[in-house]
C-alpha angles and dihedrals in degrees: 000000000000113000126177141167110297109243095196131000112322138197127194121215101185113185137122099288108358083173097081101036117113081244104079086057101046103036086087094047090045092044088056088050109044081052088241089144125208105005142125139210119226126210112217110182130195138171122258117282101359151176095317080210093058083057094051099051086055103052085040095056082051099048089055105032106101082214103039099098107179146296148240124232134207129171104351083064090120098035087045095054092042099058096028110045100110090062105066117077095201133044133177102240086232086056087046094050089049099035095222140110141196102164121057111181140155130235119180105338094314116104109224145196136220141168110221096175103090102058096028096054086040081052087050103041088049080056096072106002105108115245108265089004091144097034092053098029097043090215142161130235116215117195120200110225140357111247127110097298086050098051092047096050086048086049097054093049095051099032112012098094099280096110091129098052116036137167108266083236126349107215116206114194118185131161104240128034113235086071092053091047096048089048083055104046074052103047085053083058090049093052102236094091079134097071102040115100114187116212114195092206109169086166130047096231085070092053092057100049085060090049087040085067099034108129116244120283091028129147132245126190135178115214093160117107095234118128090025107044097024136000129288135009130283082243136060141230098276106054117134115214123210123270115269084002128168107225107190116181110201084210121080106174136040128041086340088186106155090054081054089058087055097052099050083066102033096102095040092048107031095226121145123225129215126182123197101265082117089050095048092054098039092047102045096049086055094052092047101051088061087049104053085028088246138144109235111178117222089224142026129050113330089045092065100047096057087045089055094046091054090044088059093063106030 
């Protein structure tokens, strides 16, 4: 990391590898737009999981830097919180409950912390998910694994408005137990402990052999990292996806092989895929609308046209 003193307003976007997202590239184009006058964005990457000290430094600069306005934050949501927290003055009691964050802004000389994921992946499933497809389907959803992504989109079925059409199980797989255990102990909270099924898998042959008896219509989702952040998929080969299955994979650059597995099988099995360029919109426009202390509606016209731009250059 290199961080000094922000010369004009300045936005983090601290992830894996910040370099090759679309956001580098459309942060100018949306700035113009959205009127925020001279500004930057940043990118800040880190390896998985690391040094919960290195975190720190950073949210602290920011905390501290006039200029420094905010972040976003992908894939360290859960570590960052974890070793942050008690610098920000401010929390959303959602980001609190699920000790994550994704958005990190400042009002009024506090720092504060938000998680944006449950309504902006609910914005983004309702996007594609057909009206009544659970209730009429009686299917299941599968996550793969049990970080921040995961929790929000297990929120937002739960909690995000859909009580009266639920998914028959939702199956969480994830590769190490204390994540399971904390989406559960959620999930309690959340009052569907019922339907969530928690699926130790260390290795991917054990993640296929829950898809493989998946009923018909379910969803699949890959909240890994994998094929964005590190090689691979948190499934093999042979894995085999529900009839008539939606596969949504919350990446939409890099290796992106898991969304190449569902492919293989689209036509046999008429499934229909999805990846998270919707996310991805939806979920940086939130994020900077704390930042630059905006209101960035989530439809209509200036929405498109922010979609569009980022499409451009996609």
């Amino acid at each position: 990391m290199d961080l000094q003193e922000a010369k004009i307003p300045t936005m983090y976007f601290i992830g894996v590898t910040t370099g090759e997202s679309s956001s580098m590239r459309v942060f100018p184009r949306w700035a113009e737009l959205l009127g925020l006058g001279q500004c930057r964005l940043v990118g800040l990457d880190f390896p998985l999981h690391d040094d919960p000290q290195r975190y720190r430094k950073a949210v602290e600069f920011i905390k501290s830097d006039p200029l420094s306005l905010g972040a976003l934050v992908t894939s360290h949501k859960m570590d960052l919180f974890a070793a942050c927290a008690d610098f920000l003055d401010e929390i959303d009691p959602l980001a609190a409950e699920m000790a994550e964050v994704s958005s990190i802004y400042k009002r009024d000389g506090k720092l504060c912390g938000r998680a944006t994921d449950p309504a902006c992946g609910g914005m983004a499933l309702e996007n594609f998910l057909p009206h009544r497809h659970f209730r009429d389907s009686g299917s299941d959803v599968l996550i793969l694994g049990a970080g921040g992504s995961a929790l929000a989109l297990v929120w937002y079925l739960l909690k995000g408005g859909r009580e009266d059409e639920l998914p028959a199980t939702i199956h969480v797989v994830n590769r190490s137990r204390p994540r399971l255990d904390h989406l559960l102990d959620l999930a309690g909270k959340w009052g569907g402990r019922q339907r969530v099924v928690a699926h130790l898998s260390p290795e991917p042959e054990l993640a296929d052999t829950v898809i493989n008896q998946l009923p018909e219509g379910s969803l699949v989702v890959n909240a890994t990292g994998l094929g964005k952040d590190g090689p691979g998929s948190p499934v093999t080969d042979a894995v085999s996806f529900p009839e008539r299955g939606i596969v949504w994979d919350f990446n939409y650059r890099g290796q992106l092989k898991f969304l190449q597995q569902a492919k293989a099988q689209e036509e046999e099995k008429s499934m229909r895929i999805e990846d998270g360029w919707d996310y991805f919109v939806i979920g940086w426009s939130q994020v900077i609308a704390d930042v630059f202390a905006l209101d960035i509606p989530t439809s209509g016209d200036l929405y498109a046209s922010l979609s569009e731009q980022a499409l451009a250059l996609r």
